[in-house]
N, CA, C and O of each residue as an XYZ file, in Angstrom:
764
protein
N      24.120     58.930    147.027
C      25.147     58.254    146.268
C      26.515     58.701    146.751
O      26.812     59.822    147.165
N      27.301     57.631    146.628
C      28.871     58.052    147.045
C      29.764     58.680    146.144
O      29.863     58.260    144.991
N      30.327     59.504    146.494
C      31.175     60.320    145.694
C      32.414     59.157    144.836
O      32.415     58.025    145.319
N      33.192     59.343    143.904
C      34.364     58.489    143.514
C      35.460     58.577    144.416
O      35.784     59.703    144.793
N      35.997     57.733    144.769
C      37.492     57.888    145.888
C      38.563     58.455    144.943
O      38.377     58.248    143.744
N      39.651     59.139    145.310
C      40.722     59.275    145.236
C      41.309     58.403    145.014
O      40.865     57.478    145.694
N      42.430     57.971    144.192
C      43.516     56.880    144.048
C      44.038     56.866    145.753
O      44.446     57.716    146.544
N      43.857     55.883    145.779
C      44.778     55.762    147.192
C      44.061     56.031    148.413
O      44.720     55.749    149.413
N      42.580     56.624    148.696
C      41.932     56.546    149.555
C      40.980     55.467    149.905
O      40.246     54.828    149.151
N      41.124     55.386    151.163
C      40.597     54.049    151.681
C      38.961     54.930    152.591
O      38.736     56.139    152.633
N      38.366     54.149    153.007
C      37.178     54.641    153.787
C      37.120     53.080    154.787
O      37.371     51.905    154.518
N      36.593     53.899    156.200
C      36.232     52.867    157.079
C      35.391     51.970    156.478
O      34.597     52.159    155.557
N      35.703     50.740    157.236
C      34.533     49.269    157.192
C      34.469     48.724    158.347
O      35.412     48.671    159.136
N      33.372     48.287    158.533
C      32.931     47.712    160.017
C      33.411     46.529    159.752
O      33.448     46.354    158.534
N      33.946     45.285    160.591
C      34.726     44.400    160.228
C      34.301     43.357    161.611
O      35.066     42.936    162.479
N      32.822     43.122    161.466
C      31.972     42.678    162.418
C      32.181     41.302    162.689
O      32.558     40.725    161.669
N      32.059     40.396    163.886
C      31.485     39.205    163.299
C      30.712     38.589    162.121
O      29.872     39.249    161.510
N      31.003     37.331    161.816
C      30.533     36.740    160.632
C      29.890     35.268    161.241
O      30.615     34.377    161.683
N      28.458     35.184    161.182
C      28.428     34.245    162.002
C      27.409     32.929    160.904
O      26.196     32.922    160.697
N      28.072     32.323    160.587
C      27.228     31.008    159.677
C      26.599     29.452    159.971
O      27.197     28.383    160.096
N      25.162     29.766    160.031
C      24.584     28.747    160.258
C      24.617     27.321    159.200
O      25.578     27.024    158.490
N      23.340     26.557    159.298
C      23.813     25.617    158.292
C      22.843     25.844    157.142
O      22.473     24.944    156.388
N      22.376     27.387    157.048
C      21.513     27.393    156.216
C      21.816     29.474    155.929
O      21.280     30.186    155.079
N      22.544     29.756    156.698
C      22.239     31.803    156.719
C      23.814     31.743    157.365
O      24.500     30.901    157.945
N      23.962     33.111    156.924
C      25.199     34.050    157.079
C      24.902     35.043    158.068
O      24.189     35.926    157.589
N      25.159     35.202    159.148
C      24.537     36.790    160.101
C      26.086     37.579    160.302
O      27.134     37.376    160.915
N      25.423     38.738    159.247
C      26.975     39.527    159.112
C      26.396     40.806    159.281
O      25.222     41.174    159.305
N      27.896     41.640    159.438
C      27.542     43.039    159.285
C      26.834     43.607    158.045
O      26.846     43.078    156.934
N      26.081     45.003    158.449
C      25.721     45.591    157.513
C      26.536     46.545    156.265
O      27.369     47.385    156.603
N      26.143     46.274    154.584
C      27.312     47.083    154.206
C      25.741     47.759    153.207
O      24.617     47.343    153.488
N      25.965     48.770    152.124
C      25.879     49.529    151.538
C      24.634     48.981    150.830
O      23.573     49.572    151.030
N      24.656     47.964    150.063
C      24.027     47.144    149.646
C      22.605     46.377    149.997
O      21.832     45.821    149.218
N      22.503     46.564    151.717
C      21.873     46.077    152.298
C      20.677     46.832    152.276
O      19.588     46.345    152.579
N      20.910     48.455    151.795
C      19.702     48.978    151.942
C      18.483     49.415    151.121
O      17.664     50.304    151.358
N      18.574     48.570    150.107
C      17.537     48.702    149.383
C      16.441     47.141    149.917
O      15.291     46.764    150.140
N      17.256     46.907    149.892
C      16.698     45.056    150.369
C      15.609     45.077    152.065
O      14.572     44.505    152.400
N      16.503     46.004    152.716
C      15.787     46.462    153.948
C      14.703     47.157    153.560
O      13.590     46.697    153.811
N      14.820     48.168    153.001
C      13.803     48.890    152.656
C      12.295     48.551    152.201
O      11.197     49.068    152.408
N      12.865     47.202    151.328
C      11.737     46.881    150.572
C      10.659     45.741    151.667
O       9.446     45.569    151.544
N      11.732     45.006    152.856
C      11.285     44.060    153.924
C       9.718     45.418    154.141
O       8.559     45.404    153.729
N      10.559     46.459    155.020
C      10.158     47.900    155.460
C       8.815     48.176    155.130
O       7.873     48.612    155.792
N       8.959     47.774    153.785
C       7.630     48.538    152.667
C       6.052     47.722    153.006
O       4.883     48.095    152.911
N       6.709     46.450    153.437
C       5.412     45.373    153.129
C       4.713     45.631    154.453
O       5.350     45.684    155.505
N       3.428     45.789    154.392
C       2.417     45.740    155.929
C       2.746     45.277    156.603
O       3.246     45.856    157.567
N       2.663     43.772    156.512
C       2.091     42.895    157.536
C       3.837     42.683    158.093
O       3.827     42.039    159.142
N       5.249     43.050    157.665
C       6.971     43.471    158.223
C       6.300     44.770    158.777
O       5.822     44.372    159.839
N       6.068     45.764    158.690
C       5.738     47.043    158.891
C       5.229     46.960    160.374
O       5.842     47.497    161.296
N       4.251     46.364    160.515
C       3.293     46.402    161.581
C       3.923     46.068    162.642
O       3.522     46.695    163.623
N       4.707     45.374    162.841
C       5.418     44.569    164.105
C       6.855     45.513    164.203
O       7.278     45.742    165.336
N       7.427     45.931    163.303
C       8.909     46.361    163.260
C       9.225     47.687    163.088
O      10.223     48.206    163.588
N       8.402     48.273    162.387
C       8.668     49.989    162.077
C       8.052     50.493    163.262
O       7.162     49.854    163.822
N       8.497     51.690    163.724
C       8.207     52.931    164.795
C       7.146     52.893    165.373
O       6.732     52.715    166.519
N       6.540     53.207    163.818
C       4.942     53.982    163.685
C       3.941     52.994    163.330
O       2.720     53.149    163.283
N       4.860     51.605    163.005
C       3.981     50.447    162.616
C       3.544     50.391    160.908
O       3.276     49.389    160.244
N       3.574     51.649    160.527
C       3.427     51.888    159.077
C       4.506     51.594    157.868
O       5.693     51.815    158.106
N       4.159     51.157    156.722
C       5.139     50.604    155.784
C       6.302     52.027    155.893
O       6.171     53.156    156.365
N       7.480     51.299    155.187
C       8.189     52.339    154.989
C       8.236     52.481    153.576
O       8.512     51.491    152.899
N       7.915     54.004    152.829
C       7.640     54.148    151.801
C       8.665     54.842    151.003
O       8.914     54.542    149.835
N       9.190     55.680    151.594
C      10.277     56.829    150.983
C      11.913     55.985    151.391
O      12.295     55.414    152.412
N      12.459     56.202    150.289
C      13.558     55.792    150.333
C      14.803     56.112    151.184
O      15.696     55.308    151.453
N      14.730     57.465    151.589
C      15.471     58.299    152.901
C      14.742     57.911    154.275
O      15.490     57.980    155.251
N      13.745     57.612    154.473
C      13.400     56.843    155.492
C      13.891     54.996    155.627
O      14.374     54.502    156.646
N      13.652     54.360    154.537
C      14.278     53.333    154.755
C      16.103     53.240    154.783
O      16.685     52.254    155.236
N      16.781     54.380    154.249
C      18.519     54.450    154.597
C      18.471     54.740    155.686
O      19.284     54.208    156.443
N      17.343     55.860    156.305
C      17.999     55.920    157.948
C      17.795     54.536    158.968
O      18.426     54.255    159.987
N      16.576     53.720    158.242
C      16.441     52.626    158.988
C      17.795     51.739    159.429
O      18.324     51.300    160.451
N      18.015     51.771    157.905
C      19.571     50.631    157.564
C      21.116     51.323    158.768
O      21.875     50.751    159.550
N      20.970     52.637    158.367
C      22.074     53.822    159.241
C      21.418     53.596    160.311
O      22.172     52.725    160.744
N      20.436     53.696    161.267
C      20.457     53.043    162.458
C      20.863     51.596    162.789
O      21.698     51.464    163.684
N      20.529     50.827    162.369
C      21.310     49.431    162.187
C      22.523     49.442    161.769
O      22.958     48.597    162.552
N      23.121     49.641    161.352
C      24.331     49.582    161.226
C      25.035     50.746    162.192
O      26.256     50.690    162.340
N      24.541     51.426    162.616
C      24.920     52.373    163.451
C      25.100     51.984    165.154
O      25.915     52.520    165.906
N      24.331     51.145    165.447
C      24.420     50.748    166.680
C      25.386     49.812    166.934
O      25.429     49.176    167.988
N      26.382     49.653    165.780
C      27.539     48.373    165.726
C      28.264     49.634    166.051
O      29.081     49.574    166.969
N      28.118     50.558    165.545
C      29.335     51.566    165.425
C      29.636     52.096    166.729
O      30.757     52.362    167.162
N      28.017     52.285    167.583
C      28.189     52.672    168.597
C      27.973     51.701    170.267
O      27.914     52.002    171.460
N      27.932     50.830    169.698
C      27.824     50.000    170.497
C      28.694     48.651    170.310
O      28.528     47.825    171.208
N      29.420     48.372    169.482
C      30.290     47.183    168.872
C      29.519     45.973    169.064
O      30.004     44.888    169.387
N      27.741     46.317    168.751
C      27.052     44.803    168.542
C      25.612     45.583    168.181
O      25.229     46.710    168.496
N      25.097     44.735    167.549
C      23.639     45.047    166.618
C      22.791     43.889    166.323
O      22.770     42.728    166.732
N      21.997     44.663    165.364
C      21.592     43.532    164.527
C      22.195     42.724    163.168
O      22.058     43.589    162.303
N      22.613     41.888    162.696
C      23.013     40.957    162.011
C      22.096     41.459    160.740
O      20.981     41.933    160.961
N      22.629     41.334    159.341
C      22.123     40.935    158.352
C      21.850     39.619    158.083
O      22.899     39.071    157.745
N      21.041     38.957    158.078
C      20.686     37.906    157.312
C      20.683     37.551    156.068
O      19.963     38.087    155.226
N      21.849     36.196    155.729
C      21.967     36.449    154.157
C      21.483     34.681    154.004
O      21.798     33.735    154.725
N      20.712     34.717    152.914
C      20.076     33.030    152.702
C      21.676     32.438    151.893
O      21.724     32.552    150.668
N      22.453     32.056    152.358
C      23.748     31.144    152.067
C      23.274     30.794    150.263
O      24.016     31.240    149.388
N      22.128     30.059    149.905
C      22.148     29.408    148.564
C      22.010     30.550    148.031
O      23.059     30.565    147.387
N      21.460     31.637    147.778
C      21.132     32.664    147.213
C      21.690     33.882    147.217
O      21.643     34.718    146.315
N      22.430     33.986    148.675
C      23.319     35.400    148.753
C      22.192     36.478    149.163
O      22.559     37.599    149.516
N      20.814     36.146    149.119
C      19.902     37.562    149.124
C      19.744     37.586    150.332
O      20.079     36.695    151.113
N      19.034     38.968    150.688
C      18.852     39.323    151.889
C      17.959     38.892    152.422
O      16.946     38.857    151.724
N      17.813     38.329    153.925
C      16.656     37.259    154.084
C      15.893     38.921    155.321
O      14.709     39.239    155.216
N      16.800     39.635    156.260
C      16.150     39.703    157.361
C      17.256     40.768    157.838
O      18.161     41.361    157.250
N      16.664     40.745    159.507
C      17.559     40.928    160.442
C      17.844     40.481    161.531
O      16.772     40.146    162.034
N      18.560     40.291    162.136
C      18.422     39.231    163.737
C      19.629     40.022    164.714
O      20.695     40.512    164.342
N      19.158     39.963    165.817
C      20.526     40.190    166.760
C      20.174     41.471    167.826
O      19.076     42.024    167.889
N      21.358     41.809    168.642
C      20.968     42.092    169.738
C      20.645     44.026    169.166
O      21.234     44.760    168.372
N      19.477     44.208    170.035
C      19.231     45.515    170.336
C      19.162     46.063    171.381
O      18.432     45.622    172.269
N      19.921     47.183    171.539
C      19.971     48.368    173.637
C      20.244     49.449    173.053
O      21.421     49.763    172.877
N      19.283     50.188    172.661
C      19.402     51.406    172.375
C      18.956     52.052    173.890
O      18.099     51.504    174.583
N      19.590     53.167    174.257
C      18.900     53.898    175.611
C      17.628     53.998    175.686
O      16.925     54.278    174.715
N      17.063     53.713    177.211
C      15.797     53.526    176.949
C      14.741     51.907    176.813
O      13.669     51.504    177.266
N      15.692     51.456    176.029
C      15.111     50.092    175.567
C      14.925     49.416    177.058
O      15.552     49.705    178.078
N      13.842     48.394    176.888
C      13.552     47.860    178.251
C      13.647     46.364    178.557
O      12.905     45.511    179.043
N      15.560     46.451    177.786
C      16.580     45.627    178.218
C      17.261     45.188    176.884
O      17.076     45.606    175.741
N      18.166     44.153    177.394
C      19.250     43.503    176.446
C      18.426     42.694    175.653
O      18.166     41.629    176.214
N      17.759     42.873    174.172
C      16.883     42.274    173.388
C      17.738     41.784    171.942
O      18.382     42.369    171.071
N      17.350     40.398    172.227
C      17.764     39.589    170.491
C      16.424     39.815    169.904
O      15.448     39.248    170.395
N      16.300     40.698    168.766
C      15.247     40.504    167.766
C      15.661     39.926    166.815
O      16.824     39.577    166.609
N      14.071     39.667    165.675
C      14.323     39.278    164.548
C      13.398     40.044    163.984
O      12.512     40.616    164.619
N      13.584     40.108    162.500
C      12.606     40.405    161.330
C      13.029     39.545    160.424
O      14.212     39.216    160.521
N      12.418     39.096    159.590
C      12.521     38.182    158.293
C      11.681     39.041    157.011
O      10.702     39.725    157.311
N      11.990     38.976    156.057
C      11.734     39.182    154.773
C      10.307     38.521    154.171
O      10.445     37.350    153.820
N       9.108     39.020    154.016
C       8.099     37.809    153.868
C       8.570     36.802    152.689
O       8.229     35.642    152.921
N       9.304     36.992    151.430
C       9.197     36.218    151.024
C      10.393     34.494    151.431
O      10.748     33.490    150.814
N      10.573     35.047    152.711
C      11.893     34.182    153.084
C      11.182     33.313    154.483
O      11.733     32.509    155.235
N       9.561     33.895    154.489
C       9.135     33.513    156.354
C       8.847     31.902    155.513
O       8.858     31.574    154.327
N       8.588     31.122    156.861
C       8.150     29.823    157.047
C       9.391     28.851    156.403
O       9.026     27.830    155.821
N      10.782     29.129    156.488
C      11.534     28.264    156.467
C      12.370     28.077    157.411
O      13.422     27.506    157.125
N      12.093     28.566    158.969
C      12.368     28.252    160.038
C      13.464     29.375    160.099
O      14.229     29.284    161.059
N      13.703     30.608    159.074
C      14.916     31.559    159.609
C      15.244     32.129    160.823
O      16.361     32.097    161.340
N      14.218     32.669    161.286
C      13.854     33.765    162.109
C      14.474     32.893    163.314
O      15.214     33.449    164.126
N      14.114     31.281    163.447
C      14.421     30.678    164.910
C      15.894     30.011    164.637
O      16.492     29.552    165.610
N      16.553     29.941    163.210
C      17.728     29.637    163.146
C      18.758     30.847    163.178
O      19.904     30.552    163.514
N      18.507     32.072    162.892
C      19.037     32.802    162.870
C      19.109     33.574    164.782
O      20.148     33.924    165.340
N      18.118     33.622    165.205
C      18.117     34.060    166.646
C      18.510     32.738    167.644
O      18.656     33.075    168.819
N      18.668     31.556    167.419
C      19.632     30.703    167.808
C      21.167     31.248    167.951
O      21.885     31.316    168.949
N      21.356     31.535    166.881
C      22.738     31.532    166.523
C      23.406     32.941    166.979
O      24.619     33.142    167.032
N      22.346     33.918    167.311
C      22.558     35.215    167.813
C      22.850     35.129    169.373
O      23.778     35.638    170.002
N      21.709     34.276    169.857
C      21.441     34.063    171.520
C      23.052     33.173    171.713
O      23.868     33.374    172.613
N      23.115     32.637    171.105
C      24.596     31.980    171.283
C      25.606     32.604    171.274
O      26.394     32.363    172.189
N      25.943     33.531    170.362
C      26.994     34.830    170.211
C      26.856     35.388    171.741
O      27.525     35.020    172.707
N      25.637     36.544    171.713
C      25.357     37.306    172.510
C      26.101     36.315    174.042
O      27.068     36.653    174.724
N      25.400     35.304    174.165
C      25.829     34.695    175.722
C      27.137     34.361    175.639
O      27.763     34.629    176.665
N      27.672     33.936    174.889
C      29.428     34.177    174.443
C      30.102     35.293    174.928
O      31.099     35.411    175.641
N      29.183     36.264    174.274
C      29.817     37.742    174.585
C      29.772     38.525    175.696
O      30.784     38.993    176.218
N      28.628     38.705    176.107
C      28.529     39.156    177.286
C      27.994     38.651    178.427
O      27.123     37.782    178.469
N      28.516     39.197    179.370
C      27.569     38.581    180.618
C      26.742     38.942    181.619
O      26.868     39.513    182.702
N      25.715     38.389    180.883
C      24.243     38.426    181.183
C      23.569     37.445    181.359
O      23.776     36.372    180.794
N      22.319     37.748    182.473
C      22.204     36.156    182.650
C      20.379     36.428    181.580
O      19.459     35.660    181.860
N      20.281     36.905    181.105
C      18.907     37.349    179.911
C      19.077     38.114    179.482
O      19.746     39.118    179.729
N      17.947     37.504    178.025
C      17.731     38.488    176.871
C      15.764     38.206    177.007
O      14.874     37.433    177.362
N      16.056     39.393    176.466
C      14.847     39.491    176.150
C      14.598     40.262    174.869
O      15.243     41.148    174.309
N      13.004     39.401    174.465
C      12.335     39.581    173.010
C      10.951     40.601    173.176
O       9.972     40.099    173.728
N      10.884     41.719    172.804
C       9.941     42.681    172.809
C       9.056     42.298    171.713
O       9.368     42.710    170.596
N       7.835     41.467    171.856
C       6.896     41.446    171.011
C       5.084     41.478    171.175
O       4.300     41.073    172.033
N       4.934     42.273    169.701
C       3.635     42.527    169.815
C       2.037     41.413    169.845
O       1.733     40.591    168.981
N       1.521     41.634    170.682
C       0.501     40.708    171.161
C       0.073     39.913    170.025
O       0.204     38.692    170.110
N      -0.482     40.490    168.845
C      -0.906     39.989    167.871
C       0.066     39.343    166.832
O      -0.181     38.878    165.719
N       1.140     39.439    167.457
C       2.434     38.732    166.308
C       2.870     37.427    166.766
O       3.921     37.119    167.328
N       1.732     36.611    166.376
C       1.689     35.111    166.851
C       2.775     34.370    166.261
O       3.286     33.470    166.928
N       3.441     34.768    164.440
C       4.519     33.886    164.553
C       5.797     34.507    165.334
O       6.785     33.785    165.203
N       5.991     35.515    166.011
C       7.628     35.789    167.161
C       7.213     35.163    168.206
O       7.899     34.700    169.117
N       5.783     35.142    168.047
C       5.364     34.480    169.853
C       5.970     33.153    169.757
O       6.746     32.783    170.638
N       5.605     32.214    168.505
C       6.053     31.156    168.087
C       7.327     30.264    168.229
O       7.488     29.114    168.636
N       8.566     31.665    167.517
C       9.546     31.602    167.664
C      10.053     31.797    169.287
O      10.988     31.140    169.745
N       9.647     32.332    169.709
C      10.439     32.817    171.307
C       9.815     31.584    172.274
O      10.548     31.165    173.171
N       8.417     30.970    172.100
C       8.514     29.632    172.414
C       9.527     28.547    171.988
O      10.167     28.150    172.962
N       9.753     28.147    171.216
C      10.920     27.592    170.296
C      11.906     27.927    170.916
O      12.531     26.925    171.265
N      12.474     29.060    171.305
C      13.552     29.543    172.069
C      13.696     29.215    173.677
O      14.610     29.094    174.493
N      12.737     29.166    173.662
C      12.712     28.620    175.677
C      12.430     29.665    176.501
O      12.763     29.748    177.683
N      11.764     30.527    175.818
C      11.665     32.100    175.818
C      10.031     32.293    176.599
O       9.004     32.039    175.970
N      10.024     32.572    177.436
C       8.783     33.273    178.397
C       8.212     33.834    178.491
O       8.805     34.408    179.405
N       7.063     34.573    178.341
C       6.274     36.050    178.595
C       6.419     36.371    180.123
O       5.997     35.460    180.835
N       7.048     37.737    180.958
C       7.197     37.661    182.001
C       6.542     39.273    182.063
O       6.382     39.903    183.108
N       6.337     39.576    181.215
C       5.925     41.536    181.693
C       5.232     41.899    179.672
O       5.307     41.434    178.534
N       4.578     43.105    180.517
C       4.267     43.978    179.309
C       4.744     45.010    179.476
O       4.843     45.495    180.603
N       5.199     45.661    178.300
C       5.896     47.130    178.592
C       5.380     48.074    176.913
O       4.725     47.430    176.093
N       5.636     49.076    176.701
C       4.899     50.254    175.933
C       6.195     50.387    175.295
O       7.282     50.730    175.760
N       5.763     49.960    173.862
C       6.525     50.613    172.939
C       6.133     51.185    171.739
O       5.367     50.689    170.913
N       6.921     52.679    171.667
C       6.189     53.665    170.970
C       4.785     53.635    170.618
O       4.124     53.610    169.580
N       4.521     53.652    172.197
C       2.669     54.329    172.474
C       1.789     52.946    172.126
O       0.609     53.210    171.896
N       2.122     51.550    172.043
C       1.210     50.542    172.148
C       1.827     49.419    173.232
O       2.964     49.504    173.695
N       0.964     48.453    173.523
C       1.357     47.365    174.383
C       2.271     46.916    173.690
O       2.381     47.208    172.499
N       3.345     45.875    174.519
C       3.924     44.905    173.894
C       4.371     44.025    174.729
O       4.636     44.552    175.810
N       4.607     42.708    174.692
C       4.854     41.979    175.493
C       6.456     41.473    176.034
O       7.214     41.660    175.082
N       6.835     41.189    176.624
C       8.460     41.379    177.151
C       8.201     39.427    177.453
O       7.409     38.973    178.278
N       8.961     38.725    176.684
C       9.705     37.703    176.570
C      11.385     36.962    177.167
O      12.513     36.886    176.679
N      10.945     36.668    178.037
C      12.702     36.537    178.670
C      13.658     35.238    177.961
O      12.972     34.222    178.073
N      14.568     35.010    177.491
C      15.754     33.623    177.037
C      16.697     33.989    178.364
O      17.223     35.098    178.450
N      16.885     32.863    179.495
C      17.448     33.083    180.391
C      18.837     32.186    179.522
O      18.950     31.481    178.519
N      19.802     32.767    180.695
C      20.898     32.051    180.086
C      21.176     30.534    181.234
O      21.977     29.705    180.802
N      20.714     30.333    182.197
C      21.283     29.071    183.038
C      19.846     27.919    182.107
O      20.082     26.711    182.060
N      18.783     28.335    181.599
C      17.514     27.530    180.810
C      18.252     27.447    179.771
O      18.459     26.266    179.490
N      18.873     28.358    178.891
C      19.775     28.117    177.225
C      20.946     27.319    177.497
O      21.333     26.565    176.604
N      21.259     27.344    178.047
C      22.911     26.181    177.980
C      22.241     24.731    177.925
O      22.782     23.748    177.418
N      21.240     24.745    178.402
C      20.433     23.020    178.084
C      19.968     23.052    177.140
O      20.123     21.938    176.639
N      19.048     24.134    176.017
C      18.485     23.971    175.101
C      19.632     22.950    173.898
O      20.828     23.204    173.760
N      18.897     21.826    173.163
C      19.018     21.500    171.906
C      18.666     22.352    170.683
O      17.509     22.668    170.405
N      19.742     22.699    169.976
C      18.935     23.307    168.890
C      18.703     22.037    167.630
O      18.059     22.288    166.611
């Protein structure tokens, strides 16, 4: 918990892009966000594809460091992953957006979605709208999507994306499959 401010003291804010689809908000992360993460965190079948160890996240100091790494890689990198906010509702749908932590085995747009938010096409409207930023922003001619063999709906989505299987690579100690979004194939895509 945060201490009370001082009259007159201010505290940093990340003051990120704000990026709005015609259905989601992909904004920075604030304070708020982390109980909502946490609880994505908690559920198996989010767990299995997205956490470390693959295991729910159960303890509540494990799901803030989740959120403090996410929001942390804006801090240290001036780009992340996006909160996902469902526009009619304001709630937290997800996460989407670019990940390069050292190590990583390359410039990757992920997603996670919230189960009770999957099958309304977020995950491929929201990583639309990321792959669009990202190629805006930097220049690169790919991204790539790190996903697990058995996670038939990202496979789904990264088809949808124009997105390729080109390699397998090991993450934290299991297979996973390496997905390329070229950027001279995305400037033609229709979304």
């Amino acid at each position: 918990m945060i201490a009370p401010l001082k009259p007159a003291a201010a505290l940093a804010h990340i003051h990120g892009p704000v990026i709005e689809t015609e259905r989601l908000l992909l904004r920075p992360w604030r304070g708020g966000d982390i109980a909502p993460n946490t609880a994505m965190l908690s559920d198996p079948g989010t767990a299995r594809f997205i956490t470390a160890d693959g295991k729910p996240v159960t303890d509540a100091l494990v799901g803030w460091r989740n959120a403090a790494i996410m929001a942390g890689h804006w801090v240290l990198y001036g780009a992340g992953m996006f909160v996902v906010e469902e526009k009619a509702s304001g709630k937290f749908t997800g996460r989407v957006g670019p990940w390069f932590p050292p190590g990583w085995p390359g410039f990757e747009v992920g997603w996670g979605i919230a189960a009770e938010f999957r099958g309304k096409g977020y995950a491929l409207e929201a990583a639309q709208a990321s792959i669009d930023w990202v190629f805006a922003t930097f220049e690169i001619d790919q991204i790539i999507h790190c996903i697990d063999r058995e996670n038939v709906a990202s496979q789904g989505v990264a088809r949808r994306l124009g997105a390729s299987k080109v390699h397998e690579t090991d993450l934290f100690g299991h297979a996973a499959d390496v997905w390329v979004t070229r950027r001279d194939r995305w400037s033609g895509l229709t979304h």
